[in-house]
N, C-alpha and C positions, 0 to 999 in steps of 0.2 A: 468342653474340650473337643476339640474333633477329634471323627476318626479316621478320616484319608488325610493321608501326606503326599506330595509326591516334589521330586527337585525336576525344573525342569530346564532346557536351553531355551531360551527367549529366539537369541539369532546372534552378532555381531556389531560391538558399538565401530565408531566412524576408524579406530585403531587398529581393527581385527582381533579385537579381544573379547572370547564366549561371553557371554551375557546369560547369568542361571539367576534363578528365582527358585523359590521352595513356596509351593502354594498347599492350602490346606482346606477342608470342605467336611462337612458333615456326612453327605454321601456320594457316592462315584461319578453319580451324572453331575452334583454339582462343583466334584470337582473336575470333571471332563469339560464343562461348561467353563470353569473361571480357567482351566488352561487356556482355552480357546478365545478369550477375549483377553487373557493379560499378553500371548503374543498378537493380537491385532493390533493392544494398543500400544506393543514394545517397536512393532512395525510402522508402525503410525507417527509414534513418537521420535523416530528415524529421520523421519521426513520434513519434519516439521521445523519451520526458521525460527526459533526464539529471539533474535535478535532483535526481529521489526516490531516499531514501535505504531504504536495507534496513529498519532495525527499524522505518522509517514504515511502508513495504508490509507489511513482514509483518503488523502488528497491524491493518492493512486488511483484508488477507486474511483472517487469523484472523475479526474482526468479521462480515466478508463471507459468507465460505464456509463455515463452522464455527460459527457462533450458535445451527444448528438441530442442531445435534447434541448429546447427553448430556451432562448438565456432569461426569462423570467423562473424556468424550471430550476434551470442551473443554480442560478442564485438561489432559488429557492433551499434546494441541497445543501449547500455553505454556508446558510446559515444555520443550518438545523443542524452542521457537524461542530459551525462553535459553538451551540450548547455544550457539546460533549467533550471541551477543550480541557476537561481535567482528569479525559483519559489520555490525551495525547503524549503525555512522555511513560506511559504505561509501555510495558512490552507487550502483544496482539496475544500472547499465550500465557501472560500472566492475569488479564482481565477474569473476575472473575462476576457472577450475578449479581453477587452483594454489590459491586462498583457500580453497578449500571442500573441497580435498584437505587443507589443513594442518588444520584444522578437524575433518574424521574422524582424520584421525592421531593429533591428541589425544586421542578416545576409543576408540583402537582395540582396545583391548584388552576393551573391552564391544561386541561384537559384532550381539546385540539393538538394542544403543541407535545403533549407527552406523548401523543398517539402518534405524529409523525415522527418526533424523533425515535421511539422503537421503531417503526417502521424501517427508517431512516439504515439506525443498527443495525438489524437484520439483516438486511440486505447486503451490508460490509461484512457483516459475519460470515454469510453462508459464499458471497466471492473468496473471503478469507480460506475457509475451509476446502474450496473447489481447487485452489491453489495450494493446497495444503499449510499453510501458512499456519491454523490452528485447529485442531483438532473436534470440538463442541464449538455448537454456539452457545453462547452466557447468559443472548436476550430471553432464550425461552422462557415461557412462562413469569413474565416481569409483571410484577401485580403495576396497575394505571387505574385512574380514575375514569368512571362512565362518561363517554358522550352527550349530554342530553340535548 
């Protein structure tokens, strides 16, 4: 059971209505600590569009980040996001690692290809997150198979 409690005020949802939470911690620094990241991530979570879906961002991205690049590049990119066409009706903030682990799984046996399409991810992720769009990225640490 713990022994620190404490209730705390987050900040304000999008109505103007207090936002409290009751967090709890074994000891004072850990609970000084978890106050201190559950309002980052209630501020955080403030910001962020749940609405947008994957294959919408990504073909933002693509548009965005990638237009000035080769159209052999270009293409190259388009393809490697319809791999990833069975996250596109996903929401950007509901992906989560498990999806994008199943998703390499399926092409794991092409090794090349699983390496560029994380890559590929990534990359949409972390514009994702610069835009606050989502909060983590999902690709971390996504087990792939070696190069040889």
């Amino acid at each position: 059971m713990s022994k620190y409690t404490r209730q705390i005020t987050l900040g304000y949802d999008k109505n103007g209505n207090r936002v409290r939470k009751r967090v709890y911690a074994d000891t004072k620094k850990q609970l000084e600590q978890l106050i201190i990241e559950e309002k980052r991530d209630f501020q955080q979570s403030q910001r962020v569009d749940a609405t947008v879906k994957f294959g919408t961002y990504s073909r933002k991205w693509l548009e965005t980040y990638k237009s000035n690049t080769s159209p052999r590049t270009y293409a190259m990119y388009r393809r490697l996001l319809d791999h990833c066409s069975d996250l596109d009706y996903l929401q950007m903030t509901d992906i989560k690692r498990s999806d994008i682990q199943l998703l390499i799984n399926d092409i794991y046996n092409k090794p090349y290809l699983c390496k560029k399409v994380v890559m590929t991810l990534d990359q949409v992720f972390k514009a994702a997150m610069l835009e606050e769009i989502v909060i983590k990225n999902p690709v971390a640490k996504i087990s792939k198979p070696d190069i040889i």
